[in-house]
C-alpha positions as CSV (number, residue, x, y, z in Angstrom):
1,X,12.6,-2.7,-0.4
2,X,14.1,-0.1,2.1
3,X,11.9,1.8,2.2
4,X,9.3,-0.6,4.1
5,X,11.5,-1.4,6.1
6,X,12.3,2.1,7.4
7,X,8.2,2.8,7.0
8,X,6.3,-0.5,7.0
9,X,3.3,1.9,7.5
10,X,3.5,3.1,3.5
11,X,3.1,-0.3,2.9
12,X,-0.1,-0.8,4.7
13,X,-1.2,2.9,3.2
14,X,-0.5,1.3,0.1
15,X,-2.7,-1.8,0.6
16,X,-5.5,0.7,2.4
17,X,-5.4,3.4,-0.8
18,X,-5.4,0.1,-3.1
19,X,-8.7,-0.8,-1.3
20,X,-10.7,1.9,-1.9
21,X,-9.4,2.5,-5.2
22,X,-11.3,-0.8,-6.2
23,X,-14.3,0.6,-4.7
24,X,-14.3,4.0,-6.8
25,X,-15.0,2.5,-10.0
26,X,-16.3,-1.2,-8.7
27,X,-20.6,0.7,-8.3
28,X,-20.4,1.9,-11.8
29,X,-18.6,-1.4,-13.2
30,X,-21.2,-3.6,-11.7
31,X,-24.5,-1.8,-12.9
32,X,-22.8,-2.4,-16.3
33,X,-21.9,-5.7,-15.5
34,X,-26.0,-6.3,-14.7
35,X,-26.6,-4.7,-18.3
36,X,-24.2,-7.5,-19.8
37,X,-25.2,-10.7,-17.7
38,X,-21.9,-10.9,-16.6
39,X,-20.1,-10.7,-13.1
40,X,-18.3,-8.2,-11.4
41,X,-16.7,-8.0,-8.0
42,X,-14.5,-6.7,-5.7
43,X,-12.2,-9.1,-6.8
44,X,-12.7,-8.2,-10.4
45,X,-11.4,-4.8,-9.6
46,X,-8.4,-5.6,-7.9
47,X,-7.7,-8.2,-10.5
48,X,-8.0,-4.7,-13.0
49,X,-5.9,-3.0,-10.7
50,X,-3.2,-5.2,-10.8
51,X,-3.0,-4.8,-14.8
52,X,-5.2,-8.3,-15.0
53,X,-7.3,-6.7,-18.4
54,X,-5.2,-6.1,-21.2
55,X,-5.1,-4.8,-25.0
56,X,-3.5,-7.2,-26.9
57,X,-1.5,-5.6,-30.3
58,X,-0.6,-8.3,-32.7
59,X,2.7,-7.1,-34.9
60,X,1.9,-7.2,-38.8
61,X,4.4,-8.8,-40.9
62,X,4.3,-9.7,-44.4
63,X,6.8,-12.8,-44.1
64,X,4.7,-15.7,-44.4
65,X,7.1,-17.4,-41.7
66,X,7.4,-14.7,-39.4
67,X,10.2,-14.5,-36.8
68,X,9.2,-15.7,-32.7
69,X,10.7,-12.5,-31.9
70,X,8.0,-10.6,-34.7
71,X,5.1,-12.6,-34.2
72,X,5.6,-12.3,-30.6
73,X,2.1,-9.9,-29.6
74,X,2.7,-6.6,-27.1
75,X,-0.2,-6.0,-24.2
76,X,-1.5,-2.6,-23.3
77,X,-1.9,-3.6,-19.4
78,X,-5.3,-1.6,-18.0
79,X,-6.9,-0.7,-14.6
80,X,-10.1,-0.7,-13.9
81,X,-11.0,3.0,-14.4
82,X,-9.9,2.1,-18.5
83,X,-12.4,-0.6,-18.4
84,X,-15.0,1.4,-17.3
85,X,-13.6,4.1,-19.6
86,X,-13.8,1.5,-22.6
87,X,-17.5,0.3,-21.6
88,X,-19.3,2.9,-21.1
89,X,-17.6,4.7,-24.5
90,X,-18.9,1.7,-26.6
91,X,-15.2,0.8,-27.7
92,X,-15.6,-2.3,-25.1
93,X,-19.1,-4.0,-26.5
94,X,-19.1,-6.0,-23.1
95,X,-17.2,-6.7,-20.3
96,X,-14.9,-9.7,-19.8
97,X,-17.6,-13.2,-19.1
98,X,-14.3,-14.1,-17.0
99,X,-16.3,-15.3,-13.0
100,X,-14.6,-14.7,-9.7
101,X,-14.2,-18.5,-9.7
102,X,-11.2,-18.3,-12.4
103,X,-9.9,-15.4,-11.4
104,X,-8.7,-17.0,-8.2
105,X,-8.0,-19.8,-10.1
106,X,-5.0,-18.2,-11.5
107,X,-4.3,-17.0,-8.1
108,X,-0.7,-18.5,-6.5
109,X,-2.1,-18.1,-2.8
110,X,-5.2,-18.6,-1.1
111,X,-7.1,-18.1,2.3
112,X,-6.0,-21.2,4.1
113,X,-2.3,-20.0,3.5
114,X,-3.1,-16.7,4.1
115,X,-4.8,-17.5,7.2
116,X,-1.6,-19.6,8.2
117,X,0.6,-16.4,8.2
118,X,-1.5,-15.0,10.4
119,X,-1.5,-17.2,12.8
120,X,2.3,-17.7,13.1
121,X,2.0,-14.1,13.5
122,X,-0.5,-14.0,16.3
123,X,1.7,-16.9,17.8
124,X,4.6,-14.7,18.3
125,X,2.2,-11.9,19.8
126,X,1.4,-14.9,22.2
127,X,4.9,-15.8,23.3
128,X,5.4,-11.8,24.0
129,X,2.1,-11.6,25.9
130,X,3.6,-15.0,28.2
131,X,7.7,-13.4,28.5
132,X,5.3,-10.3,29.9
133,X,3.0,-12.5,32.2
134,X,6.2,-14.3,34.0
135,X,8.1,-10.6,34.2
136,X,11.0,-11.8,31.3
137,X,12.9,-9.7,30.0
138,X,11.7,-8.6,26.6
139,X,14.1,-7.4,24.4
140,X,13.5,-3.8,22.0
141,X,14.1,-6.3,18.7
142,X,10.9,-8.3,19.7
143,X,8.7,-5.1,20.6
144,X,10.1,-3.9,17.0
145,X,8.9,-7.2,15.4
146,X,5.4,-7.0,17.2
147,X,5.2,-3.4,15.6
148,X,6.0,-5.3,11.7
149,X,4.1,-8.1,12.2
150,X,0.8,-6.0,13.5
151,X,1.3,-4.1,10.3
152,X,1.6,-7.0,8.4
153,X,-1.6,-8.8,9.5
154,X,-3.9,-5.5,8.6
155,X,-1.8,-5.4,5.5
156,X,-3.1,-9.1,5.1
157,X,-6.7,-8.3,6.4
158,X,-6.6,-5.3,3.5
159,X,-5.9,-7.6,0.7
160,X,-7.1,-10.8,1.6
161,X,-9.3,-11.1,-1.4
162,X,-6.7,-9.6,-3.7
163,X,-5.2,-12.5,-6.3
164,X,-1.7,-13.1,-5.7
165,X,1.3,-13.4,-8.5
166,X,-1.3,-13.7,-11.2
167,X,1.1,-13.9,-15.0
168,X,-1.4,-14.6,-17.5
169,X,-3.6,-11.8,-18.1
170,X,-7.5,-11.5,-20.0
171,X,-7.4,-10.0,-23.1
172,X,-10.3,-7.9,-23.8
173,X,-9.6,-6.3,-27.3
174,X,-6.9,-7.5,-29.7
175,X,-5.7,-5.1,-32.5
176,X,-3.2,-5.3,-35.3
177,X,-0.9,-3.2,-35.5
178,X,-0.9,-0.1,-33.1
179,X,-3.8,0.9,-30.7
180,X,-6.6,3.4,-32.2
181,X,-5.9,7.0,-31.4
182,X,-9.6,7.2,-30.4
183,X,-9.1,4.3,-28.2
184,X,-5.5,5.9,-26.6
185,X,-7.7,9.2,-26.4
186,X,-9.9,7.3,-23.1
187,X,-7.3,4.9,-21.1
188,X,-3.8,6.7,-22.0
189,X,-4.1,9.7,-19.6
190,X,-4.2,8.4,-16.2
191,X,-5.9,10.4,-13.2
192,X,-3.8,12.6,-11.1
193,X,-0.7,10.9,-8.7
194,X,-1.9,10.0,-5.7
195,X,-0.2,10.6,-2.4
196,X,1.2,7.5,-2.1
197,X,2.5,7.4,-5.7
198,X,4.1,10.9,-4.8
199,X,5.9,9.9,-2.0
200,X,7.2,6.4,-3.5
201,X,8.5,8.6,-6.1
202,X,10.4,10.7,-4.0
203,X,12.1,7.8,-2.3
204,X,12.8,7.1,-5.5
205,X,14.8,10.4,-5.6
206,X,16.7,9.8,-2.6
207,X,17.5,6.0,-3.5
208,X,14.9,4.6,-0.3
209,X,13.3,2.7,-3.6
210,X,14.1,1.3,-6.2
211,X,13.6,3.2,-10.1
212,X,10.7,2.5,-11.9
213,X,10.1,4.4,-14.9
214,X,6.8,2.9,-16.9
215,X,4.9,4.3,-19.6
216,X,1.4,3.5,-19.9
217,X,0.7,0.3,-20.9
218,X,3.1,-0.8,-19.1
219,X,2.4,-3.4,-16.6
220,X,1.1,-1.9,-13.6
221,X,3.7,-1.6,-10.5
222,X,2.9,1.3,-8.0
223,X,-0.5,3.2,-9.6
224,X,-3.1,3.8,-7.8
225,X,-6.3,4.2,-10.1
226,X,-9.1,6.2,-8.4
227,X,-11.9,7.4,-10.7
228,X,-12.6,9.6,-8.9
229,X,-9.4,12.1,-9.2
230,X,-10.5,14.1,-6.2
231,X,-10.7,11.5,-3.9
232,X,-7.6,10.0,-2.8
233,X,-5.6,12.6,-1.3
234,X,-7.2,13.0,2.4
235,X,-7.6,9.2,3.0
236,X,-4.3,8.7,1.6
237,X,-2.3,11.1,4.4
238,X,-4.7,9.9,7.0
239,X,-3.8,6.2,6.3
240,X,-0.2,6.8,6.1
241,X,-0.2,9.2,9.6
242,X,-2.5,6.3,11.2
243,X,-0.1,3.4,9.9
244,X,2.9,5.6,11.6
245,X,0.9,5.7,14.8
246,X,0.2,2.3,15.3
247,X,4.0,1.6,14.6
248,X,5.2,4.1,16.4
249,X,2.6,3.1,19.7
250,X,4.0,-0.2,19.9
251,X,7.8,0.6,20.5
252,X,6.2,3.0,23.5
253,X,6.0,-0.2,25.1
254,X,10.1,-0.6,25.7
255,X,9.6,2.7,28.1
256,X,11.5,1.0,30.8
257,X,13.2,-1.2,28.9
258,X,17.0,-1.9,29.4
259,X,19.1,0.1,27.6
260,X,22.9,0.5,27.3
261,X,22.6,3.9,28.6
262,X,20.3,6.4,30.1
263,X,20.7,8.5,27.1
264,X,19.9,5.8,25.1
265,X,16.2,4.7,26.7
266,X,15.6,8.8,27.0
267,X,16.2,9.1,22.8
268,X,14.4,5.7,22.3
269,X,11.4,7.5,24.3
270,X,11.6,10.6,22.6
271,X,11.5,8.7,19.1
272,X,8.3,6.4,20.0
273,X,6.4,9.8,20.6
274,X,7.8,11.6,17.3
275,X,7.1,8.3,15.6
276,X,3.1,8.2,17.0
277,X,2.1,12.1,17.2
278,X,1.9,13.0,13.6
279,X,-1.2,11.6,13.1
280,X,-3.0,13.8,16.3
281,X,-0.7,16.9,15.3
282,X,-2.1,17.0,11.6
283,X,-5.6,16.0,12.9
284,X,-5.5,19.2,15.1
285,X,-4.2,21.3,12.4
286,X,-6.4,20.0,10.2
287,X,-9.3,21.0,12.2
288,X,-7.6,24.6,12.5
289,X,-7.3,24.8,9.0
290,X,-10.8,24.0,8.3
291,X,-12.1,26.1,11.3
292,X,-10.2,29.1,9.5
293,X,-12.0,28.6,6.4
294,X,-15.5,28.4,8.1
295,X,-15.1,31.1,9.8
296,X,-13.4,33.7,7.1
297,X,-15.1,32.1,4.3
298,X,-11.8,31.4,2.8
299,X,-13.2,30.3,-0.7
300,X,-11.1,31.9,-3.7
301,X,-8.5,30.0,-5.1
302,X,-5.1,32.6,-3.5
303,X,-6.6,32.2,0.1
304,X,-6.8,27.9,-0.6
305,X,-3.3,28.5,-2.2
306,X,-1.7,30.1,0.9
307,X,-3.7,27.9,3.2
308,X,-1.6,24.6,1.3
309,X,1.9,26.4,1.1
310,X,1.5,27.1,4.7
311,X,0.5,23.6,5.5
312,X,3.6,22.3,3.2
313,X,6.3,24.3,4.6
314,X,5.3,23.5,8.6
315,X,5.2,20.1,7.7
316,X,8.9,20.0,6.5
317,X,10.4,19.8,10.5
318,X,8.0,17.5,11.3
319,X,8.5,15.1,8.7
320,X,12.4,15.5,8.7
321,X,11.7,14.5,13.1
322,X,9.9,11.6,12.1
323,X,12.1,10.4,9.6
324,X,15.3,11.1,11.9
325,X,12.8,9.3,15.0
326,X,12.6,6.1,12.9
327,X,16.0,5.6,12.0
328,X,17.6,6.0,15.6
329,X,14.7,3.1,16.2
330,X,16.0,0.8,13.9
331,X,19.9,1.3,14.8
332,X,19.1,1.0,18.8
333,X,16.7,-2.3,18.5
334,X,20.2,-3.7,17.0
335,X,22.3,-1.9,19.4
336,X,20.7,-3.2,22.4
337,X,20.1,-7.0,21.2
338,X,24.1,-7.0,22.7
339,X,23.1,-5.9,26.1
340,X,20.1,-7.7,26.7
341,X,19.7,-8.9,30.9
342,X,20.1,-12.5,31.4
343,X,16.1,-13.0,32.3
344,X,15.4,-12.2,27.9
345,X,17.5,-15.9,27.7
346,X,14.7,-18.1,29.7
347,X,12.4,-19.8,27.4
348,X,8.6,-20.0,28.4
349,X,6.0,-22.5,27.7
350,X,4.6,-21.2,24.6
351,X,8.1,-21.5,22.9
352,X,7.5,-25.4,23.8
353,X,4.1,-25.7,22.4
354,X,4.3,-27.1,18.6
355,X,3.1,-24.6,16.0
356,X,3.8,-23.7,12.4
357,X,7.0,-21.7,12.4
């Protein structure tokens, strides 16, 4: 969608927040996997995650010949926070007997195909690192590609044991009719938005990303399921600020790279640094803001309450930089594929060398 291709770093947020949402409930799901005699894992969680545990809810008809479209059963898709929920309130008598071994099973990828990707990644880090060796030309597209793929191999490296285009799910409960008001009463109110649902759903506003408007039950697209409520929101800025830095670090690299124009590599410089500073500037305030409430013992709930409108409001130029930073980026690395030096045209040995491409 757009808007990973404007910010491939809320992807690799995403993926990071996804991660330790599977370890916020996974401690608690495996003691109670022990009681049961059954397994649970890391990837039993992110199989949850994903909406892999449903409630099944058989329509009633009394046609003894029922209709496909009436017989046809609706799923209640869960995460693993309503597991837990549905376990440890007795509703769920034991979790699913369903091993690590099938869940992959129904997996569409693996780690010898994942492990490919990476290494035709790594392979056009390799013909970069030779162009640099021999003094070629590089052109701003490449350094821009570099900047995706290294994104793309932690986003890799964050899910690697996460199962892949999985369409059948496990259905732990089947009921006839509707679902139990005392059952909706434990998995129907999910835990507070986190940061990275917030933000998706404001590119959503602005048309960056595409409308998705689910109910729950639904199957599970963009939520991020901490059990933990209070524990997403930190990690989930620092993640996306660290994602933006890395990104932004690597196109630092075309500093004295040619450009069209002076202008041109001047703007291109001053957008590498707005895209990689956010991450120390909120760091540093950050610190300030935490100093400040050390130091004034700034505890009651107006003083927090100023503290976060404050923190809101300065943040407004700088993400409005940063989103202005990033879009010159992507309309020079095109600009300037039409005025690359004639050296960027010579083909090295590792362009020669068979690989997977």
């Amino acid at each position: 969608m757009l808007l990973t291709f404007i910010a491939p770093e809320f992807l690799l947020a995403k993926s990071f927040t996804d991660r330790r949402a599977v370890g916020s409930s996974r401690r608690k799901l495996q003691e109670l996997a022990a009681e049961d005699g059954v397994q649970w894992t890391r990837v039993h969680s992110s199989f949850a995650n994903m909406g892999g545990f449903v409630i099944r809810i058989c329509n009633t008809t009394s046609d003894p010949r029922p209709s496909p479209r009436l017989a046809r059963s609706r799923l209640y898709h869960l995460v693993a926070s309503d597991v837990l929920a549905l376990r440890a309130n007795g509703i769920l008598e034991k979790l699913p007997p369903i091993t690590e071994e099938e869940i992959n099973d129904k997996s569409k990828s693996d780690g010898l195909v994942r492990a490919i990707v990476v290494v035709q990644i790594m392979w056009m880090m390799v013909q970069i690192a030779v162009r640099t060796s021999r003094h070629l030309a590089i052109s701003e597209l490449e350094v821009s590609v570099l900047a995706f793929a290294s994104c793309a191999i932690m986003i890799y490296l964050l899910n690697w044991d996460r199962p892949k285009g999985v369409q059948i799910p496990c259905t732990l409960i089947t009921y006839q009719g509707e679902i139990p008001e005392s059952v909706l009463g434990h998995i129907a109110a999910r835990h507070p938005a986190s940061t990275i649902e917030i933000i998706l759903e404001l590119a959503e506003m602005v048309g960056v990303a595409a409308k998705d408007k689910t109910q729950p039950g639904d199957p599970i697209h963009k939520h991020v399921s901490y059990f933990e409520s209070h524990s997403s929101r930190v990690s989930d800025v620092l993640s996306l600020l660290l994602g933006g830095a890395i990104f932004g670090a690597i196109h630092i690299a075309a500093w004295n790279f040619v450009f069209p124009t002076p202008i041109e590599r001047t703007l291109w410089r001053v957008s590498s640094i707005v895209s990689t500073v956010p991450v120390l500037v909120y760091l540093a305030y950050g610190i300030l803001l935490l100093s400040l409430v050390c130091c004034f013992d700034l505890e009651n709930d107006n003083a927090l309450l100023w503290l976060r409108i404050v923190t809101g409001i300065s943040s407004i130029p700088l993400c409005v930089a940063y989103v202005v930073a990033r879009l010159f980026i992507i309309v020079e690395i095109f600009r300037t594929f039409l005025f690359l030096p004639p050296s960027a045209y010579i083909a090295t040995w590792a362009s020669n060398v068979p690989h997977i491409a």
